[in-house]
Structures are given as C-alpha cells and as structure tokens.
Backbone as numpy.savetxt, mean C-alpha at the origin, in Angstrom:
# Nx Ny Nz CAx CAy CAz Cx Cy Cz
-3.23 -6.73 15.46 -4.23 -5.99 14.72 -4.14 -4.49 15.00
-3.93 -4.05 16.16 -3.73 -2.66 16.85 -2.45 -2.36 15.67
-1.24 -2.95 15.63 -0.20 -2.31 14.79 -0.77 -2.11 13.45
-1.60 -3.04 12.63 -2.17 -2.68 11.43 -2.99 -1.28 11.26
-4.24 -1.70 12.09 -4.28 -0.07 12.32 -3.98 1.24 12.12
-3.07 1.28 13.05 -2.55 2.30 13.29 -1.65 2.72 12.25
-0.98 1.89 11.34 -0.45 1.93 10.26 -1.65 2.46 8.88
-2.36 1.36 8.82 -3.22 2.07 8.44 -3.61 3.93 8.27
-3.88 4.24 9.66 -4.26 5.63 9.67 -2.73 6.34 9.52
-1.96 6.07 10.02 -0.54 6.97 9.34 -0.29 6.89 8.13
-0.87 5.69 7.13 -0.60 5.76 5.75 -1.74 6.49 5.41
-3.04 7.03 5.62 -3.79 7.57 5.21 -3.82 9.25 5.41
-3.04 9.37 6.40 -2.71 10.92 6.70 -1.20 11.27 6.26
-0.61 10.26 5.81 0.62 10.83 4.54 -0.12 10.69 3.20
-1.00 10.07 2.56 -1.04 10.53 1.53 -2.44 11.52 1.33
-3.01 11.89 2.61 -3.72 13.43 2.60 -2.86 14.21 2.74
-1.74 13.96 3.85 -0.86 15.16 3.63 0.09 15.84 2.69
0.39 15.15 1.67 1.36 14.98 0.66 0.52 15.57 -0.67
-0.62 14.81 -0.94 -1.74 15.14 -1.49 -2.18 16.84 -1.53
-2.23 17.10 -0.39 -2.71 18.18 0.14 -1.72 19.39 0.07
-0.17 19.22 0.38 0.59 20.14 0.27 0.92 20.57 -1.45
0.78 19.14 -1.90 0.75 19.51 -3.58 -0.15 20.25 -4.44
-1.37 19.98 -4.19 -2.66 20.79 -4.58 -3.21 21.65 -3.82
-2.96 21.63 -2.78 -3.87 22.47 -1.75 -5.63 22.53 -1.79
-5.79 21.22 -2.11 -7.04 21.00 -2.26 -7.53 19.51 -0.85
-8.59 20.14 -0.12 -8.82 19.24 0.80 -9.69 17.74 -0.12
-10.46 18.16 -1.10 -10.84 17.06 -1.88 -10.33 15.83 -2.25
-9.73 16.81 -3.30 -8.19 16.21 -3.84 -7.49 15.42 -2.45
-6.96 15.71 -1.76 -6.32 15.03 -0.61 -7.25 13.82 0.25
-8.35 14.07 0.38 -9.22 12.83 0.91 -9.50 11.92 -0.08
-9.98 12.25 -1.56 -9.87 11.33 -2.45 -8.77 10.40 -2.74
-7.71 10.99 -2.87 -6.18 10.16 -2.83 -6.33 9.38 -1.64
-6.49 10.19 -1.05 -5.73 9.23 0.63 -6.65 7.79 0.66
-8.23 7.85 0.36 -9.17 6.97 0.01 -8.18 5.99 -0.60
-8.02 6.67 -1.87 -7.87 5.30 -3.07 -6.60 4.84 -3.20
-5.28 5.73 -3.29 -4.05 5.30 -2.73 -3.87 4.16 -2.06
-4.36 4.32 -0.71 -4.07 2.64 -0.04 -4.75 1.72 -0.12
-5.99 1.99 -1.24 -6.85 0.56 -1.20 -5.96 -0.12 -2.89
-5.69 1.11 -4.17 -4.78 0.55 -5.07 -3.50 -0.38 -4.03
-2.59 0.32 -3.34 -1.27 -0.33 -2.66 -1.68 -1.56 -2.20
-3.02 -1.81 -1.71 -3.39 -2.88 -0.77 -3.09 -4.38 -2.22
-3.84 -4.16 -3.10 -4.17 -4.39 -4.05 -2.78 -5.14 -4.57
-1.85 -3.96 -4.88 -0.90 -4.56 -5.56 0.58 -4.88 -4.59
0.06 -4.66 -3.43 0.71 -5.97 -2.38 0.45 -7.09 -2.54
-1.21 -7.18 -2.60 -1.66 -8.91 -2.85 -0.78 -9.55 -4.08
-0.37 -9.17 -5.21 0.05 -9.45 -6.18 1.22 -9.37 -6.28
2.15 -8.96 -5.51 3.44 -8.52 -5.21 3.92 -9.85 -4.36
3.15 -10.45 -3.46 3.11 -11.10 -2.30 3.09 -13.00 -3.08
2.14 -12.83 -4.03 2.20 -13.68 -4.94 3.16 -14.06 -6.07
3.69 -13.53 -6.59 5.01 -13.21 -7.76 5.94 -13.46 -6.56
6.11 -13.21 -5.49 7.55 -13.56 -4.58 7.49 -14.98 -4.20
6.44 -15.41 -3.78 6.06 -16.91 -3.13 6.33 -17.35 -4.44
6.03 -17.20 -5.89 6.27 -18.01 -7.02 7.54 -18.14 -6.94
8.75 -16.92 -6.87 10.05 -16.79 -7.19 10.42 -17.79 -6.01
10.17 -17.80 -4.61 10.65 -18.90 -3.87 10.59 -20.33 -4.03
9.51 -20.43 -4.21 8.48 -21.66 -4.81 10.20 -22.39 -6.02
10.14 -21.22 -7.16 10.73 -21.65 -8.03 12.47 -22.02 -7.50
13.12 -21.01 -6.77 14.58 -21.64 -6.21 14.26 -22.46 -5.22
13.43 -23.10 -4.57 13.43 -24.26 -3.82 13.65 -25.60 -4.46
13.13 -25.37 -5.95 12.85 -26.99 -6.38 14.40 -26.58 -7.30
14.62 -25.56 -7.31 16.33 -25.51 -8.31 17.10 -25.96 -7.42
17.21 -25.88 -5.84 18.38 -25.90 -5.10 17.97 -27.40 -4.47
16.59 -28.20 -5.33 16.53 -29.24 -3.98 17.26 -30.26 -4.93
C-alpha cells in the first residue's frame, strides 16, 4: 500500500508539474493534477477489463 501511495503523489506532482510549466497557472495545474489521475484511474479499470477478455478469449482458442 506504501508503494501505491507514493506513486500516487509522484503521479500527482507530474501532472501539476507539467501542467504548470505549460500554463503557468497554479490553478490550472492543481485542477489537472486533481482530475488527470482520477480520469487514468478510471480508464485503467477498463483497460484491465478488455485485457482479461482478450486472455479469457486465447485460452479457450488454445485449449
């Protein structure tokens, strides 16, 4: 859980920082950094799902 974390807060201070060097707006940069990784979170879940299907599907081709 400590490694999630901490990942966590390094993904949230690259996309303030990235955010931030582009606009130079501290707003702008906390708003992104907010919503950025809760969208990514999001379309991991769904990413994570579509792969287990694709396995799912060459298991029963190769059995």
């Amino acid at each position: 859980m400590k490694k999630t974390a901490t990942f966590a807060v390094v993904h949230f201070c690259v996309a303030f920082g990235v955010t931030y060097l582009i606009t130079g707006s501290w707003v702008l940069g906390g708003m992104i950094a907010l919503l950025e990784p809760a969208a990514n979170t999001v379309a991991y879940f769904f990413h994570e799902k579509a792969w287990e299907a694709v396995q799912r599907r060459r298991a029963r081709l190769t059995a």
